[in-house]
N, C-alpha and C positions, 0 to 999 in steps of 0.2 A: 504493500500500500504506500508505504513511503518512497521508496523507489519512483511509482507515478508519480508521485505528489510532485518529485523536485524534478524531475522532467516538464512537470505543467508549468513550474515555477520556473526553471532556470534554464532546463534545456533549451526547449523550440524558442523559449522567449531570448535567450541570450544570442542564439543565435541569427534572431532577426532582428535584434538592435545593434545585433554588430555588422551581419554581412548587409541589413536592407536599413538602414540608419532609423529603424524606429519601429516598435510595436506598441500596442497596449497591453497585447497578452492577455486580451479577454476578447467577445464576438461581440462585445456590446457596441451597435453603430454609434451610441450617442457619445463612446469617447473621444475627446477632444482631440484635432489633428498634434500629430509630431511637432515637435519647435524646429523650425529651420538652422538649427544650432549646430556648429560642425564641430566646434570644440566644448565637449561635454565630459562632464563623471557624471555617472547617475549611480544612487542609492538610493534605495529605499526609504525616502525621505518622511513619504506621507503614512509610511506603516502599517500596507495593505497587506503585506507581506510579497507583493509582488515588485519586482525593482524595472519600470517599463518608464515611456513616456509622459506618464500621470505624475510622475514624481518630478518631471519639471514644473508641474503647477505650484508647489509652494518653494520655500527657502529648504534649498541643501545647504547653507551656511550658515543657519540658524538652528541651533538646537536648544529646544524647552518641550513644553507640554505637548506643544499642538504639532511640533513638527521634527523630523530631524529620527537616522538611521542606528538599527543598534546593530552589536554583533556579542559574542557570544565568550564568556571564558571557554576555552576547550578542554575541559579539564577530564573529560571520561576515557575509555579504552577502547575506540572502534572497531580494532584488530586486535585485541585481546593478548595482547605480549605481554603485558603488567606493568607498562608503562602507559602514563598518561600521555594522551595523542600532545598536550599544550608539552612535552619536555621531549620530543623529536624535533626532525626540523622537514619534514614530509609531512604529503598530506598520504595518510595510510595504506596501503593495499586496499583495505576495506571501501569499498563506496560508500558507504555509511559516513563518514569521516568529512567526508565533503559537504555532508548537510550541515554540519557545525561549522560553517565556514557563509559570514554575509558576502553578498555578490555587491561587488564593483563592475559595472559598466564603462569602457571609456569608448564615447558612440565611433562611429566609424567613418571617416573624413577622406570620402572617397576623392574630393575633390583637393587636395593639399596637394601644393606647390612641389615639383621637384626636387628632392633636398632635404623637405621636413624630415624631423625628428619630431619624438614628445617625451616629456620628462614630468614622470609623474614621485611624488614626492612626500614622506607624512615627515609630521614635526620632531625632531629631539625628543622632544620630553616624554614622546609616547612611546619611541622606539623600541625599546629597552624590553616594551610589556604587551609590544601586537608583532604579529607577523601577515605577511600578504604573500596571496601564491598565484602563482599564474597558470591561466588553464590554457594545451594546446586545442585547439577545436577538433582540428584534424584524425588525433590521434585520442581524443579524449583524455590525457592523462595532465595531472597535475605538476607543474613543477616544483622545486626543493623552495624555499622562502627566497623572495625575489628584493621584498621589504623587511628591516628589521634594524636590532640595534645594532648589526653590522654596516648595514647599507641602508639608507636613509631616501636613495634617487634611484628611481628605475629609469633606463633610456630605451623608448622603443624606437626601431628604424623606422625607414619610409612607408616599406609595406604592410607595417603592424599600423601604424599611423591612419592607412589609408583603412586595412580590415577592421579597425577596433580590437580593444582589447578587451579579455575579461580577466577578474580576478576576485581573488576570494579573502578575506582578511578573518583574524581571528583572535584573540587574546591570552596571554599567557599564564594571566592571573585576572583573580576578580580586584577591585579598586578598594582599598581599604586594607589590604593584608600587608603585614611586614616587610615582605616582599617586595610591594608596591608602595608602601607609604608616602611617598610625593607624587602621585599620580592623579589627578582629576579624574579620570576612566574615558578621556576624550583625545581624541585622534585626529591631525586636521589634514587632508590630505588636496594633493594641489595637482593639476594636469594640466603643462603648458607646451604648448606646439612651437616651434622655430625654424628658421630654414639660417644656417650661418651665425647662430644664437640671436636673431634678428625675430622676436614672436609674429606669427603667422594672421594679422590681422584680419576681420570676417564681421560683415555687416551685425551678427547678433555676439559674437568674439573680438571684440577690438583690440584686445589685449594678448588674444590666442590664447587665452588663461579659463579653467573654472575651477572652484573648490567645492570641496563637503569636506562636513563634521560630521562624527560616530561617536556615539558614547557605547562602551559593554556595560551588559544588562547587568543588573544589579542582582544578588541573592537576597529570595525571598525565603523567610523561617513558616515552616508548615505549622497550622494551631488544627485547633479542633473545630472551626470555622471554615477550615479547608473544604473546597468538595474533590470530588474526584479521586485521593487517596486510594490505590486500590491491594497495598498488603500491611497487614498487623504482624510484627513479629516478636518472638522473646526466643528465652534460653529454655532448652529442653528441662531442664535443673530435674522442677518438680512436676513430677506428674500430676495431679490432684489439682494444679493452677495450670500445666497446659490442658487437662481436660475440662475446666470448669471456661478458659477462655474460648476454645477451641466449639466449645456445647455455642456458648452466645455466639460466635462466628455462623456455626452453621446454619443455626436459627433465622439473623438477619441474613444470611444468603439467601434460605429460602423465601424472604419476601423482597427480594431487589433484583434490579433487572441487573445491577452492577456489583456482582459479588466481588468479596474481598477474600484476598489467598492468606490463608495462616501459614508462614514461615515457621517452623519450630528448627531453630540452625542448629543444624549439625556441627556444624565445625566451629562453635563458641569457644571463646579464646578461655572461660573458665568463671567472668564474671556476671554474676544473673541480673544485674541490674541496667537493662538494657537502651532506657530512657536516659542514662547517666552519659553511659557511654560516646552519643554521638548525638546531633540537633541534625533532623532534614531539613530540607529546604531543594527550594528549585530557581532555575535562571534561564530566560526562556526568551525569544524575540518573535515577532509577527510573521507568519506562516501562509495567510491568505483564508481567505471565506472563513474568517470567524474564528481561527484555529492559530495555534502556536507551535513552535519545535524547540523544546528545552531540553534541560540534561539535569536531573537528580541530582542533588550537592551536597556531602553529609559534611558534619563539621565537627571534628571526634576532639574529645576530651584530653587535655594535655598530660593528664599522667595515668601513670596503670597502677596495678595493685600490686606490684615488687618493682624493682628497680632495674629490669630485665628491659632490653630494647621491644622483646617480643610481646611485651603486657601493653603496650600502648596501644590505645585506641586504634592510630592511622594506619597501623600493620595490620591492622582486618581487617581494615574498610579497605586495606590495596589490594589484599588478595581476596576478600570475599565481597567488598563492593562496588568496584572498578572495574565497567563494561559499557556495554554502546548506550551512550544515553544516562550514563549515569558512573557517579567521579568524587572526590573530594576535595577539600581544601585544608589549611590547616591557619589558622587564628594565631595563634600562640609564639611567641618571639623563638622559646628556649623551650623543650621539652621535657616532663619531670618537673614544672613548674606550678603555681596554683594551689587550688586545694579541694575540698568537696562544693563551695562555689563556683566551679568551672563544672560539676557535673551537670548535665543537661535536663535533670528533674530541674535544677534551680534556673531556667531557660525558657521562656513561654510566650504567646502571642495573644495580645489582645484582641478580641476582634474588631472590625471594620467600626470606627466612632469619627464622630463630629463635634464638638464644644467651644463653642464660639466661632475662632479663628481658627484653632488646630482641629486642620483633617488628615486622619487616618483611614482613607479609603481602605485599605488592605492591610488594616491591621497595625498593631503599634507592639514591639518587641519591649518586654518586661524579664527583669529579674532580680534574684536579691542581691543582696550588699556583697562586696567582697573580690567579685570577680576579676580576674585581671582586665587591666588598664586597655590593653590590646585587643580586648575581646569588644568592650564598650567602642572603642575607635574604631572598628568593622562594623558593627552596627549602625553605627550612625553614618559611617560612612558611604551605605548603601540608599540612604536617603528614607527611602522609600518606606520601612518602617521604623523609622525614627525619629529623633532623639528618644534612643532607650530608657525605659522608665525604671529606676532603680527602686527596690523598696527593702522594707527594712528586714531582715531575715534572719539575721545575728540571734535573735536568742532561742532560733529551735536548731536543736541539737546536728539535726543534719544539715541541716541552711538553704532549704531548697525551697522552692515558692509553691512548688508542683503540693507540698504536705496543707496547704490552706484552698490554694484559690484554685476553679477549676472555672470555663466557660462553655456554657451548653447555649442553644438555638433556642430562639423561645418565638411566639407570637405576638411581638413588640415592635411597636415603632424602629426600634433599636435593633431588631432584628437577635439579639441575645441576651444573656443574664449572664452575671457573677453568682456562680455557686462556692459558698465558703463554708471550711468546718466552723463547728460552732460548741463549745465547750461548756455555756449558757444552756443552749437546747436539750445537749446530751442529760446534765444535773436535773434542770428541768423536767425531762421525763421522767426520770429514775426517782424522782422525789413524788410525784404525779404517782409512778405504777406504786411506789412505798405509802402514797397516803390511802389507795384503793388495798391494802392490804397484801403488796405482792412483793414486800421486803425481803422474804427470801429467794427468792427466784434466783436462780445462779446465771453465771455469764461466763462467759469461753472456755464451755463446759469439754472437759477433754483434751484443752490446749495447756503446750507448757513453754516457760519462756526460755531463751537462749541458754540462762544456766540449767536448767531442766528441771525447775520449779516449777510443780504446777501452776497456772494460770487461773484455777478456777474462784470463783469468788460471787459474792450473792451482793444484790443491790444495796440492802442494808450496809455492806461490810465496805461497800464504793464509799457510800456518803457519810462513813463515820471515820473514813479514811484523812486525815485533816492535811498530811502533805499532799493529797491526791485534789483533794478541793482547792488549796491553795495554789497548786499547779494549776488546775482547769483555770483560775479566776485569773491568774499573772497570763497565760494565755490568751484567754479572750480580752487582757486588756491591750495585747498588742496588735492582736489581731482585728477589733476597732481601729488602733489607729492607723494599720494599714489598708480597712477598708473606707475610712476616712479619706486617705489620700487619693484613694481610686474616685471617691466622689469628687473632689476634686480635678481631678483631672481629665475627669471624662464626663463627669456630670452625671453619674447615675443616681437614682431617687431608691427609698429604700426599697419600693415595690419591683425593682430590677436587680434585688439582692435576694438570694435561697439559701437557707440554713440549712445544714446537714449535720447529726451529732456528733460528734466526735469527744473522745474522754483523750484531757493531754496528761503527763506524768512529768514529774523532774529526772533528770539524771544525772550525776557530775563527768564532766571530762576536761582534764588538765586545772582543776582547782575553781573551774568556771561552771556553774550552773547553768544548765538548757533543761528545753523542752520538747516531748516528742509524745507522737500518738500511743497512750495506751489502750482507747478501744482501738479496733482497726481502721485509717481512714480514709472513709465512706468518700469523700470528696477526692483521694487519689485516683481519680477511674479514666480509663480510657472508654472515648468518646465515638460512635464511628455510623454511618450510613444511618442513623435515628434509632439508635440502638447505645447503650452504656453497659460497659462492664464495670461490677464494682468488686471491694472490698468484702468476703462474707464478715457482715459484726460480729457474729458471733453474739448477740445481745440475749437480754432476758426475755424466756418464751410469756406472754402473755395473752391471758386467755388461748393460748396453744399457739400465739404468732409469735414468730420473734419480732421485739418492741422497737428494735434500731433498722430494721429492715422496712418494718412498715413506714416507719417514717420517714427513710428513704424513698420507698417505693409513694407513699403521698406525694410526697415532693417532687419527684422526678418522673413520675409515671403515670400522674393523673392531670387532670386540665384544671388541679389548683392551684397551679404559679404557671400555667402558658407553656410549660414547655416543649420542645421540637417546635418543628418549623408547622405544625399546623394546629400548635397550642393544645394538641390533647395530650400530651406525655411523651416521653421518653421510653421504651419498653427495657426494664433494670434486669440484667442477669448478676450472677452473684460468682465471686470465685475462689475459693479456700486458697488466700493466701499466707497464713496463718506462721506456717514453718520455714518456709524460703523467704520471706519478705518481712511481712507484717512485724515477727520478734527481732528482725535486725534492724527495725527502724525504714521499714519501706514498706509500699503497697503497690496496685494493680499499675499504675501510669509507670512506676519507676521500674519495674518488671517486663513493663512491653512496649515497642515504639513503633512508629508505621510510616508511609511515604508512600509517595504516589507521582503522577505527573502533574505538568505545570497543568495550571485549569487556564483555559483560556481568556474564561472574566477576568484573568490578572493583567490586566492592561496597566502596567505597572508606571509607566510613563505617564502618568497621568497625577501621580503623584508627586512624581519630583521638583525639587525647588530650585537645583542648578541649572541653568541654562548658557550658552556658550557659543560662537560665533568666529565665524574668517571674512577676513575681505571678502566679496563677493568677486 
């Protein structure tokens, strides 16, 4: 399918902008005639996905919102050697490889003086981080990199002059990484015709001169707002949580036309916390009819669980996430640096807001304190969902954001809700089923924790528990003032906030007192096709229901707070995570993470606030 696509795109159309100086590359009569322009670059300016003579209707030297060409980090494996295609200097055996490659037009100037040359040319500053390749027509193959930070000027002869050229440009990195750090992500590229270095002057070319500007597409962080997503995965670890995931999977498979694939990887590097491990994300440019062609971009966590080269993150993701279409990158200056702040539970997307003056079409990148300095600088630096919103995370034991706040689809103006644990609710009820006479009712009956103390324990014995109350209350008092700031900044009212119980406990580590979930929490869930998996609580059976469950399933699964996207609920499955997660201080989202492709709605350019320009 793809194969057609870029034949529709790039084939038949490239080769009639070059050999017959002008197509639209559509049947539509009512497009507008060719510009009688002989010295041109065309790009993909107007972002149809098509690169044809429509794109001389607005500014190729102007790039902002409305106008102006992207191209692509090449960061994936087309040809599958374990090398990312962006660190050869070919364009791959694979023909796949050539799709992640923007097309350069230079039209075809059948009419040029005897003599002409053309010297086509990008700026310094970008050199360094694009490369350009050139396509023979004849033979269809690509050549080695023609532009780069070795060679800054391409000179074509007379008869390339006259045939047009094409070419393909692409990015070595995305804009914001270490790598790149004085980089804009913008490219300015120049195409000048001469006969004797004397420019080839032409009633619509007086100069013999044209330019365009290219920005590479930004990385976009995957939330739960996401659509299209289409696999969930975790670590085989425990069975009992891959079967309880695996059950919800197949469940919503069978009522979606777009089922999602359960990954249970085999070849886990050892660590079961799978959401820690690496952040998705996609980067993606305009494709035609409505559609995009992106590349999967995962963004692994700076250090492993020993001091081993092989425990780091980016050694799986090279050899078990690195294929056509899909690639990583890496944030991080020094490796082995950071700390559980850099894990990717502490990494989240707000969804799509507006409050005042700041919009967040596609969402706004959140997380808590701590993180390195470099990770924040790539975020922001992709514009698009940022300035990242930090929040305050320091005093729960793990420090991740993913253990309070979670965002589900609701039937709202807003289009979502903030679902947060809630330590207030949890006491609340327990105090509610003790005053109805259910004081003994026990809770995580049969669980035992890390040291292999039982876990079990009755309602009464919760709330006479006095450090366990004073935990829940120092809790929920910070967790007000982090849903405080979120009203702030987003403007949500309280009727766009969902309580979920959750019991917190103290714990000391290194002389400093935190906090972390001791019932299981319910707010940890991964989110997916209108479907939740959660935390089983494990709570007190009441009247023969378990009491944490139901008020879960109230909240999330009925049409009393709007949620899913058509306000009747969420449908909540449940998943024993109990022994691999929940007693180490983790639940269901930090246990399993998922990706997908780019969605098309992400017209990502529509958000950006840099914009950038070349002489005309």
């Amino acid at each position: 399918m793809k194969l057609a696509r870029i034949e529709v795109l790039f084939g038949a159309v490239a080769l009639s902008l070059v050999a017959c100086g002008g197509s639209s590359g559509t049947d539509d009569p009512t497009d507008p005639p060719a510009k009688p322009r002989s010295v041109s670059v065309i790009v993909d300016a107007n972002r149809d996905g098509f690169v044809n003579d429509l794109d001389e209707a607005v500014s190729k030297v102007t790039w902002d919102r409305a106008q102006g060409a992207a191209f692509l980090a090449n960061l994936d494996d087309d040809d599958l050697d374990k090398v990312r295609d962006s660190e050869d200097e070919i364009v791959n055996g694979s023909e796949t490889d050539a799709y992640d490659l923007a097309r350069i037009f230079l039209r075809a100037f059948s009419d040029a003086p005897p003599g002409a040359t053309g010297t086509v040319t990008i700026d310094a500053a970008a050199a360094p981080y694009v490369r350009v390749f050139r396509l023979d027509e004849a033979s269809g193959q690509w050549s080695s990199s023609v532009l780069d930070a070795t060679k800054t000027s391409l000179t074509l002869d007379e008869a390339s002059v006259k045939s047009g050229a094409h070419l393909g440009i692409e990015a070595k990195t995305l804009v914001g990484l270490p790598d790149a750090d004085t980089w804009d992500g913008f490219v300015k590229l120049d195409y000048t015709v001469s006969v004797g270095g004397t420019p080839v002057s032409t009633e619509t070319s007086p100069e013999g001169r044209d330019a365009a500007v290219m920005r590479v597409a930004p990385w976009m962080m995957l939330g739960n707002s996401t659509p299209y997503f289409d696999t969930i995965f975790s670590a085989p670890t425990s069975k009992v949580f891959v079967q309880g995931v695996g059950a919800a999977i197949d469940e919503a498979n069978a009522d979606s036309a777009a089922p999602v694939k359960y990954w249970k990887i085999s070849n886990w590097p050892g660590d079961q916390w799978t959401e820690d491990y690496f952040q998705t994300g996609v980067s993606s440019i305009p494709w035609g009819e409505g559609t995009v062609h992106g590349i999967r971009l995962s963004m692994p966590r700076p250090w492993g669980r020993s001091d081993t080269e092989a425990s780091l993150p980016v050694n799986w993701l090279r050899k078990a996430r690195t294929y056509q279409d899909a690639g990583y990158f890496v944030a991080y200056t020094k490796p082995f640096t950071g700390s559980t702040f850099d894990s990717h539970g502490n990494h989240d997307l707000i969804p799509p807001y507006t409050n005042g003056d700041a919009s967040f079409p596609h969402g706004r990148i959140i997380f808590g304190a701590g993180a390195l300095k470099e990770t924040k600088a790539f975020y922001d630096a992709q514009e698009i969902q940022g300035p990242a919103l930090i929040a305050d995370t320091n005093w729960l034991l793990v420090g991740h954001i993913d253990e309070v706040f979670t965002y589900l689809p609701a039937a709202t103006p807003r289009g979502w809700k903030l679902v947060i644990a809630s330590p207030d609710l949890a006491v609340s009820l327990l105090k509610e089923w003790q005053g109805k006479g259910k004081g003994g009712e026990q809770m995580f009956v049969g669980k035992k924790w890390a040291d292999n103390s039982s876990a079990t324990t009755t309602i009464d014995q919760v709330l006479a528990d006095p450090d366990l109350m004073a935990a829940c209350q120092s809790a929920q008092s910070k967790i007000d003032g982090m849903v405080l700031q979120m009203k702030q900044e987003i403007g949500l009212t309280d009727d766009e906030i969902v309580e979920l119980p959750v019991l917190f406990m103290s714990l000391s580590e290194g002389g400093d007192d935190y906090r972390v979930a001791y019932s299981p929490g319910v707010v940890n869930l991964r989110a997916f096709n209108g479907y939740t998996i959660v935390a089983d609580p494990f709570g007190p059976k009441i009247d023969g229901v378990d009491g944490f469950k139901k008020s879960v399933d109230d909240a999330l699964g009925t049409e009393k707070f709007a949620i899913g996207a058509g306000g009747k609920g969420m449908p909540v499955r449940y998943a024993d995570d109990w022994d691999l997660y929940h007693r180490l201080d983790g639940e269901v989202h930090c246990g399993t993470n998922f990706d997908g492709p780019s969605p098309p709605s992400w017209s990502w350019w529509s958000g950006m606030k840099t914009t950038q320009g070349v002489a005309p």
